[in-house]
Every structure is written in C-alpha cells, then in structure tokens.
C-alpha positions in Angstrom: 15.7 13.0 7.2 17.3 10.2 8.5 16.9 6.6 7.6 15.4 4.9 10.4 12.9 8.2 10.2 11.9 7.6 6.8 11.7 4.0 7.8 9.4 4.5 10.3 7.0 6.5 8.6 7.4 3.9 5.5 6.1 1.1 8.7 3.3 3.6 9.9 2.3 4.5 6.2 2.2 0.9 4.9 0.2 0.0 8.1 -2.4 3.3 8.3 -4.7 1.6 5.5 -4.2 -1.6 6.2 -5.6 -0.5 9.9 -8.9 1.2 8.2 -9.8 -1.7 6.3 -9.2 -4.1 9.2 -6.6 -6.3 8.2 -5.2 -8.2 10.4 -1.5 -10.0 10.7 -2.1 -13.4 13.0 1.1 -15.2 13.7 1.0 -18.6 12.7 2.8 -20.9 15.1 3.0 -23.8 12.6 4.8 -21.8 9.8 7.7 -22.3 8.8 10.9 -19.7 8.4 10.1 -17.3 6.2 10.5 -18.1 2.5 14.0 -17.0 1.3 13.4 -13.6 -1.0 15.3 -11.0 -1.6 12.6 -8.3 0.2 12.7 -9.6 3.8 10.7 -7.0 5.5 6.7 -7.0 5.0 4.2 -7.9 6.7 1.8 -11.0 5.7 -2.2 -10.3 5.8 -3.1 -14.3 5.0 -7.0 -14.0 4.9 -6.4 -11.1 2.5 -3.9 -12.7 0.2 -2.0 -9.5 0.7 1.5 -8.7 1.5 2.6 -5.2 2.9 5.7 -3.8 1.8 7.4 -1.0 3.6 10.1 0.6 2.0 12.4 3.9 1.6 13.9 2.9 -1.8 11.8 1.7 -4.5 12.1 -2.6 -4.6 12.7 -3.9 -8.3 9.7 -5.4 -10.1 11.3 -8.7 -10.4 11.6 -8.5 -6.5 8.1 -8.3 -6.1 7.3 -10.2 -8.5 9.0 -13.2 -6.2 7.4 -12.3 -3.4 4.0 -12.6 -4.6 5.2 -15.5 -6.5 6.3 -17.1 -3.0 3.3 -16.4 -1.2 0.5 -16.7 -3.9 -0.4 -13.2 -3.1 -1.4 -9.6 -3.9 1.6 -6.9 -3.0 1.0 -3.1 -1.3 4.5 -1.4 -1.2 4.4 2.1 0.9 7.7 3.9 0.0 9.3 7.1 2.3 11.7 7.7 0.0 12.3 10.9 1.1 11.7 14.1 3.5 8.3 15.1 2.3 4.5 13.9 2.7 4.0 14.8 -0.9 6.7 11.9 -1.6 5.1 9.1 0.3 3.5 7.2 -2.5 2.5 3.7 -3.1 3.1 0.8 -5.5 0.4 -2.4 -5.9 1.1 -5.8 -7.3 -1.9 -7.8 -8.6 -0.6 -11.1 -8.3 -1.9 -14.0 -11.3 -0.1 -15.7 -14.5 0.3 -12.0 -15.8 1.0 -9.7 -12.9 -0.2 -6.3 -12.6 2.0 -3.9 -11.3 1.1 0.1 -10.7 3.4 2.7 -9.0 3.4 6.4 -8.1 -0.1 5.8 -6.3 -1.9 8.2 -4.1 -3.8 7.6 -1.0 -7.5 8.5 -1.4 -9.8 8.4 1.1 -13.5 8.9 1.4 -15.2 6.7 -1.3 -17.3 2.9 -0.8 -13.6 1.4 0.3 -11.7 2.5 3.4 -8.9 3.4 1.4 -7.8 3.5 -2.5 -4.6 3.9 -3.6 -5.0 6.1 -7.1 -2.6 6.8 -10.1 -1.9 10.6 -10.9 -4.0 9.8 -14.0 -7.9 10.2 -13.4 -8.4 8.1 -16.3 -6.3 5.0 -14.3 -7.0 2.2 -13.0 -7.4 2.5 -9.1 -7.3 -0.3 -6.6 -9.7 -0.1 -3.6 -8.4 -1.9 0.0 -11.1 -4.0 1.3 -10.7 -6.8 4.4 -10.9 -9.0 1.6 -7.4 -7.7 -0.2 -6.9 -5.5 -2.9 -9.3 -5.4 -5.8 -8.5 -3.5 -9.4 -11.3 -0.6 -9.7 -13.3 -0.8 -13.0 -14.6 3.0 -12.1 -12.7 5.8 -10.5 -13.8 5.9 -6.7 -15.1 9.7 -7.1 -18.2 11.2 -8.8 -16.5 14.9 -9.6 -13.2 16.5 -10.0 -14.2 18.1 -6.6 -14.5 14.6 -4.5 -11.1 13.5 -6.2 -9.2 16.8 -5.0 -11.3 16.0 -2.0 -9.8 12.9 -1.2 -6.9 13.0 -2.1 -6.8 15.8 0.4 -8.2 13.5 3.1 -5.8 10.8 2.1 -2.7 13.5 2.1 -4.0 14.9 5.6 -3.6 11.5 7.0 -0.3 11.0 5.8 0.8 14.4 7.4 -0.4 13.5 10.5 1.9 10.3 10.1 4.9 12.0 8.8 4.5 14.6 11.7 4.9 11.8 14.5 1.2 11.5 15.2 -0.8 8.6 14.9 -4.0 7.5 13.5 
C-alpha cells in the first residue's frame, strides 16, 4: 500500500475514536509555534490533556515521552504500519513522573466508554477514551469471553470500514 495510503488511514484511525468520545481540537489563536519535538504531526485535544499521534512507523518511546513532556499530556498513537486492518494497532502514553507506556493495543468497542483501546492480554491493563482523556482501566471493559471477542469485533469492523475508504 502506499505511504500516503497508509497515512491516511493512520489520520482516519487516530481520529475515528477520538470522534466517538467527542473530542474536540479548537485552534488557539494566541498559541504560539508549535513546541520543537522530534514527532511533528498530532493532533492537540487541550481540554482532554490528550495528544493524538498518527503514524505508519512506530515513534520511539523517548519521542513520546517528549511530547507528553512538552505538552503536560496523555499520548494516543494510531499506527498503519502496514497493508492490513488486522495491523492497525494502537500505543497509549500515560503521562506523570513515571510514564506509562502500552503498545500493540486493540480497539474495543461496546463497553461504559465509547471506545477502549485493549492489550492482546485479557488479564491487561486497558485504557477507556472518555471526553475527559484517557483513563487506565482497573477492570477489563467486558463481563465474558463472549463480549471481549464481541468487541473487539465491533472495534475491528470499524477499522475495516476505515481501511476500505469509508467513513464513520
């Protein structure tokens, strides 16, 4: 697939969740230029404390790390790394004195957060996206092995549709 492809569907990927939980991106007309870091392309949610980060190669920890450093922020990465929905995963950063960082996420839809983004591990730590930001998940976001195939169905479905050219 070619790049500006898989960079589009990293843009409509990274945005598709941020869209269900209502985030919004309001341009600030007395900001300054953008803080000198390595990742230049995201996308700044202020009244969520998050930053969205699309990407089609995975960014280094230590460049996310600045980022959220920069912005005193939380960090969703949505990575098209290749020329399949199955390899559309995600990456959070928990910003704080000891930064959390998770890759390899799912999408999961269907639980009390518009979206989750969930490790392959059930057992894992799962981070629910709220109009608030992104919140750690003390208990899986699914009652039964049937509602986690279930949505991670849902959330794969969605993706599809994405990768496919459609929209939400």
């Amino acid at each position: 697939m070619h790049i500006k492809t898989l960079e589009a569907v990293a843009i409509a990927a990274a945005l598709t969740p941020a869209r269900l939980a209502g985030l919004r991106f309001p341009v600030d007309p007395d900001a300054g230029p953008m803080p000198a870091t390595r990742l230049r392309h995201y996308l700044h949610a202020s009244a969520a404390r998050l930053l969205i980060v699309p990407a089609v190669s995975p960014p280094t920890r230590r460049d996310v790390e600045e980022l959220a450093r920069t912005y005193d922020t939380d960090v969703l990465i949505a990575l098209a790394s290749r020329d399949s929905v199955d390899d559309i995963t995600f990456a959070v950063m928990l910003a704080g004195n000891d930064p959390v960082y998770t890759s390899g996420l799912s999408l999961f839809l269907g639980a009390g957060a518009p979206s989750h983004f969930v490790p392959p591990e059930p057992g894992s730590t799962a981070f629910a996206l709220l109009p608030v930001g992104l919140r750690g998940c003390e208990c899986a976001p699914w009652d039964s092995e049937l509602d986690r195939r279930a949505g991670l169905a849902d959330g794969r479905a969605l993706l599809s549709g994405i990768f496919a050219g459609g929209t939400m």
